[in-house]
FIDOBA-165542 format. One record per residue: x, y, z negated of N, C-alpha, C in turn. Coordinates in steps of 0.1 Angstrom, whole numbers, padded with zeros to 4 digits, always signed. Last residue first. Example, Ala and Ser with C-alpha at 12.3 -4.5 7.8 and 13.67 -1.06 7.14 Angstrom:
<rs>
+0128-0022-0071+0137-0011-0071+0129+0000-0079+0132-0057-0078+0123-0045-0078+0132-0033-0078
</rs>
This chain:
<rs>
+0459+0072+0476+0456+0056+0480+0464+0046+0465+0465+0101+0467+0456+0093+0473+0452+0077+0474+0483+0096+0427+0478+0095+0442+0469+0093+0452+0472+0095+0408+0480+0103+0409+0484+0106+0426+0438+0085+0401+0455+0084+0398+0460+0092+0403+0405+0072+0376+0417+0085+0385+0432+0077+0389+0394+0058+0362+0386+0062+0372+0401+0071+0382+0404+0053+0336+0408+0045+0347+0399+0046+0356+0399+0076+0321+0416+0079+0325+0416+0059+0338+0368+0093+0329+0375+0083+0324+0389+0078+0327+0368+0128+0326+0367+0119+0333+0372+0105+0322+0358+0159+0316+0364+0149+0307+0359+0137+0317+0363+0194+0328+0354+0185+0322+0363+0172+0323+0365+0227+0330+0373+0217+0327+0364+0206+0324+0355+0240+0366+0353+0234+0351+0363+0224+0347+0350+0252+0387+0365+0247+0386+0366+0245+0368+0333+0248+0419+0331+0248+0403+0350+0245+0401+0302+0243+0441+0321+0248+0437+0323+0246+0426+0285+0210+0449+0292+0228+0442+0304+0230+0440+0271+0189+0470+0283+0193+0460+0281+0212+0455+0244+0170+0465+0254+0182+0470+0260+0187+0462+0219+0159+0450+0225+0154+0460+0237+0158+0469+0219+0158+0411+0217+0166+0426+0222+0155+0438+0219+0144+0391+0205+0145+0392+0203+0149+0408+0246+0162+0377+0236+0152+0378+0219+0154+0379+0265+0175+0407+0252+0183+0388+0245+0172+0390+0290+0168+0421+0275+0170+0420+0270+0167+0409+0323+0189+0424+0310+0180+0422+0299+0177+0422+0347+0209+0425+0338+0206+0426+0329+0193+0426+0377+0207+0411+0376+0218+0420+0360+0218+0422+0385+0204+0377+0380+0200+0390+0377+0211+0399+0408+0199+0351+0402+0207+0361+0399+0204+0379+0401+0172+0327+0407+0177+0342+0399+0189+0345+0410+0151+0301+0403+0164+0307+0412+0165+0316+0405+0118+0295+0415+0126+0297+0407+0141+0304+0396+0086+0275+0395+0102+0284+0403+0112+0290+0393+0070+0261+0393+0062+0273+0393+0077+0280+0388+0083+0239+0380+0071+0241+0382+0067+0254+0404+0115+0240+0404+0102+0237+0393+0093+0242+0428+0132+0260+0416+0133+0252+0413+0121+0246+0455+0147+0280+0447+0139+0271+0436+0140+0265+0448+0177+0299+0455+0168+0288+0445+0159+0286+0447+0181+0326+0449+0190+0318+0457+0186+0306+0454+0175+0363+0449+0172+0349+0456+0178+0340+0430+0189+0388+0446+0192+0382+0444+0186+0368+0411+0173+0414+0412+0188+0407+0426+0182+0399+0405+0158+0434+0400+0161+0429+0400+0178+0418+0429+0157+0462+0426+0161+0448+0412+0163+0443+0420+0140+0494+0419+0149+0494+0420+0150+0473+0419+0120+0511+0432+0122+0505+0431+0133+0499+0380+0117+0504+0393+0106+0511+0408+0114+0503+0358+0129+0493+0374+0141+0492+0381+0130+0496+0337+0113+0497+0335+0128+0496+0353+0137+0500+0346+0090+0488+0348+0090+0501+0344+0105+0508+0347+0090+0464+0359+0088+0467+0357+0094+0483+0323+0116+0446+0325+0103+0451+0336+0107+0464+0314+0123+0415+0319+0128+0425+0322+0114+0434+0285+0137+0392+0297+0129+0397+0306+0132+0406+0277+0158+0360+0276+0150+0371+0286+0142+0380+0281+0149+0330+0279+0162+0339+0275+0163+0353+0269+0131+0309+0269+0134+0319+0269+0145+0327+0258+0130+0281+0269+0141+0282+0274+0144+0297+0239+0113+0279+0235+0123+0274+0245+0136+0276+0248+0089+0280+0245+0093+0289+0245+0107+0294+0284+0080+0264+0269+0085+0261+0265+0091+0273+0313+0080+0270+0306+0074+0276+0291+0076+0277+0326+0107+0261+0320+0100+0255+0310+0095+0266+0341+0141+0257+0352+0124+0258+0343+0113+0254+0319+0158+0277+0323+0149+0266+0331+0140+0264+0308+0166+0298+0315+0177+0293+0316+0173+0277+0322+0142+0324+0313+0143+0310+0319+0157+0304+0314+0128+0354+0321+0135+0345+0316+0139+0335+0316+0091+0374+0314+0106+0365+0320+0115+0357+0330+0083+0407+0328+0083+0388+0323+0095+0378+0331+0058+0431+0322+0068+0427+0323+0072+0410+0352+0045+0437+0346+0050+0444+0338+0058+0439+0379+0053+0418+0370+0048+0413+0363+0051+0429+0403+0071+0419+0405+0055+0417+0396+0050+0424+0408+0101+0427+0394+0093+0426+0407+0079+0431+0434+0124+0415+0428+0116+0428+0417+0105+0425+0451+0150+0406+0444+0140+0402+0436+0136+0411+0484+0166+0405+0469+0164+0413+0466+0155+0406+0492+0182+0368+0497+0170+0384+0481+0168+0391+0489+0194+0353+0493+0203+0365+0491+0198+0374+0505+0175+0324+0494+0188+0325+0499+0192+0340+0511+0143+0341+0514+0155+0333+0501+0163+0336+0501+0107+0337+0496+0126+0340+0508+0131+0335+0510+0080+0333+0519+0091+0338+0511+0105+0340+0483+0075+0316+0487+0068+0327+0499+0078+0336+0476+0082+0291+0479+0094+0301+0483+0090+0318+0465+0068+0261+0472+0066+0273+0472+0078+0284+0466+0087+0227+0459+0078+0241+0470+0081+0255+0480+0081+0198+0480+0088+0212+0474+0081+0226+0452+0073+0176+0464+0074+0180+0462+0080+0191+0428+0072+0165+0429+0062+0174+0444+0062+0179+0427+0094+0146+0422+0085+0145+0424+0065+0149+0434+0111+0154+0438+0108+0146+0437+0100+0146+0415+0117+0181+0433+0112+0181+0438+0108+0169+0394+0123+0164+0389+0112+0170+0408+0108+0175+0404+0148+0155+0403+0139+0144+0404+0127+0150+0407+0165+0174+0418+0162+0172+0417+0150+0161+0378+0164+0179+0384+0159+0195+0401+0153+0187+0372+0183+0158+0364+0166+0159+0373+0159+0172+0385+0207+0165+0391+0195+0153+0381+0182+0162+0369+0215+0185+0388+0209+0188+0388+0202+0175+0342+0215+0177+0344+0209+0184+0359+0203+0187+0344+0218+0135+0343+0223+0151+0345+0214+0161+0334+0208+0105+0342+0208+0122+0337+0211+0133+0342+0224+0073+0334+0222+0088+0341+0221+0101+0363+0229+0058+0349+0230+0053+0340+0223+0067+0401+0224+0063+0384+0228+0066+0376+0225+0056+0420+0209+0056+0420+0227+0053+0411+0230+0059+0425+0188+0063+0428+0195+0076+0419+0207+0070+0422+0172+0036+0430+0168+0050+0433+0174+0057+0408+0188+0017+0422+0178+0011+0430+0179+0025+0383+0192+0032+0392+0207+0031+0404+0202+0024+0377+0168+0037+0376+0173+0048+0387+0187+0043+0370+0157+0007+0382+0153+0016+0383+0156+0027+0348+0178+0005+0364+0180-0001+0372+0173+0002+0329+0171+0026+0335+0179+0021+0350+0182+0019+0327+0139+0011+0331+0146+0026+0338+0159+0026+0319+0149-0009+0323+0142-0013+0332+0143+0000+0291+0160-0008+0303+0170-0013+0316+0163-0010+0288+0149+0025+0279+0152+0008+0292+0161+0011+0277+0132+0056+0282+0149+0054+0275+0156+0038+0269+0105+0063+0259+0113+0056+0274+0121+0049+0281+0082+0071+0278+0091+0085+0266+0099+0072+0296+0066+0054+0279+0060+0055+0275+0071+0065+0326+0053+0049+0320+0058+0061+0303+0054+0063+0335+0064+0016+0326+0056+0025+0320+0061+0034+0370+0075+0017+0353+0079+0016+0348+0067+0022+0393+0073+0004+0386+0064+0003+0375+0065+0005+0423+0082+0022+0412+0084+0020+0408+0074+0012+0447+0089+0041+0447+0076+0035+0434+0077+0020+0444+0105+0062+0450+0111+0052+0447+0100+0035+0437+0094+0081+0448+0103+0083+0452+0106+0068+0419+0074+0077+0427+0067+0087+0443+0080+0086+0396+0091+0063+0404+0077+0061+0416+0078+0062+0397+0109+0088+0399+0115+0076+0408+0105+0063+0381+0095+0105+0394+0099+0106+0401+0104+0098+0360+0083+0091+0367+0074+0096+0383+0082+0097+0345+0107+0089+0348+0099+0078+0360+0092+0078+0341+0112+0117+0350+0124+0106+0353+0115+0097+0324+0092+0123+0339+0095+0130+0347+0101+0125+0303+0100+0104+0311+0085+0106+0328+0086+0112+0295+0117+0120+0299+0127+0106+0307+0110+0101+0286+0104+0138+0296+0120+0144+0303+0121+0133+0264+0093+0138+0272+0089+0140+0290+0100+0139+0247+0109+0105+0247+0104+0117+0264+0101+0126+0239+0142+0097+0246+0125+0091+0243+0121+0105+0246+0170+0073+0243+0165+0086+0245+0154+0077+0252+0184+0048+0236+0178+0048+0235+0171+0061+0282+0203+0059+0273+0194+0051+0258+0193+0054+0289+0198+0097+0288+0204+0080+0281+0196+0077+0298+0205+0130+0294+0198+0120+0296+0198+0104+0288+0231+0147+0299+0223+0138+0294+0216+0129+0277+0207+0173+0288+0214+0161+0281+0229+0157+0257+0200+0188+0265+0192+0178+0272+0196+0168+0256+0212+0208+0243+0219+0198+0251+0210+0183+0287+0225+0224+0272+0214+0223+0270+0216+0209+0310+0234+0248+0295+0238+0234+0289+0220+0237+0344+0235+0254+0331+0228+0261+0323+0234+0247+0378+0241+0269+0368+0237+0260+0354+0233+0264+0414+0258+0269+0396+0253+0277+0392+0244+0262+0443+0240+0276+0433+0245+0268+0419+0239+0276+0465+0249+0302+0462+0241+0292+0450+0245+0280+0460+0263+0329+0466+0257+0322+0462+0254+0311+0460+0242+0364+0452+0254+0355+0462+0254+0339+0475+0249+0396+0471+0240+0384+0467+0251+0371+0453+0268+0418+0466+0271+0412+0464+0257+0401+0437+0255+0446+0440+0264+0435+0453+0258+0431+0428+0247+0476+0440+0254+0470+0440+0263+0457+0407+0230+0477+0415+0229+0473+0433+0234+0472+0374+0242+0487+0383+0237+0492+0393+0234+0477+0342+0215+0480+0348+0223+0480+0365+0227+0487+0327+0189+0502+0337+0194+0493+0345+0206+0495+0299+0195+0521+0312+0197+0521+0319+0195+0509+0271+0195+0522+0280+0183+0518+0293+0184+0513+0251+0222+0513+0266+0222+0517+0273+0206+0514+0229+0231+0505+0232+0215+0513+0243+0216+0518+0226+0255+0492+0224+0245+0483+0228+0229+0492+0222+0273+0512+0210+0270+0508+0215+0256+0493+0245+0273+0524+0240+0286+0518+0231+0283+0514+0240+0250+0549+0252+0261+0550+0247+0274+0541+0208+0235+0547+0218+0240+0556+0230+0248+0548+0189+0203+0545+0197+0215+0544+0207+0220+0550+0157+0193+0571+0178+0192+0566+0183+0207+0563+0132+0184+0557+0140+0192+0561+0154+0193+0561+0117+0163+0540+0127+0162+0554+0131+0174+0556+0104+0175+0516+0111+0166+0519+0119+0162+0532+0097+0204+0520+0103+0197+0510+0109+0184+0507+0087+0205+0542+0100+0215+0541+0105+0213+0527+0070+0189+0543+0082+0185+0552+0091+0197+0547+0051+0199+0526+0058+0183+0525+0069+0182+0530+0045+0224+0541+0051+0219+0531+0054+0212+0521+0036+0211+0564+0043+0220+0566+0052+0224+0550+0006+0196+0552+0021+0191+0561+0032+0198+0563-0006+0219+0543-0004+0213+0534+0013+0202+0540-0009+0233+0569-0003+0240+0559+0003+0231+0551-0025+0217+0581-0011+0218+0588-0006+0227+0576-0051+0217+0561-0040+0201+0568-0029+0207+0569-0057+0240+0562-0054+0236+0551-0045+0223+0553-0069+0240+0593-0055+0249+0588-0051+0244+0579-0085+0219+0590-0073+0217+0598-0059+0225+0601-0107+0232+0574-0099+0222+0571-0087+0224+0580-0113+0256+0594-0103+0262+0578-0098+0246+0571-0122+0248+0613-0110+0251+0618-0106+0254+0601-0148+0229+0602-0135+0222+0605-0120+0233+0608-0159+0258+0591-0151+0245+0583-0143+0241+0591-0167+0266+0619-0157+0275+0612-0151+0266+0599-0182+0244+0632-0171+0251+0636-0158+0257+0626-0207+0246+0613-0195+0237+0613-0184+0236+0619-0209+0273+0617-0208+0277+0602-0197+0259+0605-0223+0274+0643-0208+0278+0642-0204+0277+0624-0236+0255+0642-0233+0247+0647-0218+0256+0641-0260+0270+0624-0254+0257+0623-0240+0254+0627-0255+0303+0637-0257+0288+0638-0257+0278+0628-0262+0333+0617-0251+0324+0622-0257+0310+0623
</rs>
């Protein structure tokens, strides 16, 4: 074989390796998604039923017991105080001491996720509902707000968001109940998974901020 064709035959296997390499840049970056693939803009639709009451959520956090510490086991301390006129020192380190004013107050040994949610009410009293009942549509205040599979501003609970101009008159989803730090749980019809650019279906109960929402479109 030539010279000339051995240089031949490189340049054609570079300039394949080129249009290959370009070919999937673009199908990872410009390509416009489609209908089934994950690029559905659309908001979900919106004829469900209002949901009813309960539901829940995991995290690696519970239950919380002895030898833990840290903020969490502070908030039990705190509510535990605050409900059943206590004297533990809120130092967020879960002894014996904890313990037994945890099984004195609310007939546990260990919190689960609904106690810690019903301690944190104990705590702070009945949070605001801004008129919700359980059932009633819920509507974006906020132009853009997140959702937390947490009554807790922390980054770390971010579920993802939803934005005003995504659903104009359109519900978000049905509110459920109360919750605290500023929270209220709702059933949502759909949103976007933080981090994504597209919506999903979904009819999760997850935890909005109560001055992100109202009762009305406008």
């Amino acid at each position: 074989m030539s010279r000339k064709s051995v240089v031949v035959i490189i340049v054609i296997i570079v300039i394949i390796l080129i249009a290959v390499s370009a070919w999937l840049v673009y199908k990872k970056y410009f390509k416009a998604p489609v209908a089934g693939d994950g690029g559905d803009q659309t908001p979900p639709p919106y004829d469900y039923t209002p949901p009813p009451s309960g539901g829940g959520y995991s995290s690696a956090s519970f239950p919380i017991k002895k030898g833990m510490s840290g903020q969490m086991v502070v908030d039990v301390q705190d509510s535990i105080n605050k409900k059943c006129k206590s004297n533990l020192t809120a130092d967020g380190k879960f002894g014996p001491l904890t313990q037994s004013a945890l099984k004195s107050c609310y007939n546990a040994t260990t919190v689960s996720q609904a106690l810690y949610t019903q301690m944190k009410l104990d705590a702070v009293g009945s949070p605001s509902t801004n008129g919700f009942n359980a059932g009633d549509k819920v509507y974006l205040k906020s132009s853009i707000a997140n959702i937390y599979n947490y009554p807790s501003f922390d980054s770390s609970y971010i579920l993802g968001s939803m934005e005003k101009s995504s659903f104009l008159d359109k519900p978000i989803g049905y509110y459920v109940s109360p919750a605290t730090s500023g929270f209220v749980k709702i059933k949502i019809f759909g949103y976007k998974p933080y981090g994504s650019s597209t919506y999903i279906v979904s009819t999760k109960e997850v935890y909005i901020s109560i001055n992100s929402i109202q009762k009305t479109p406008y």
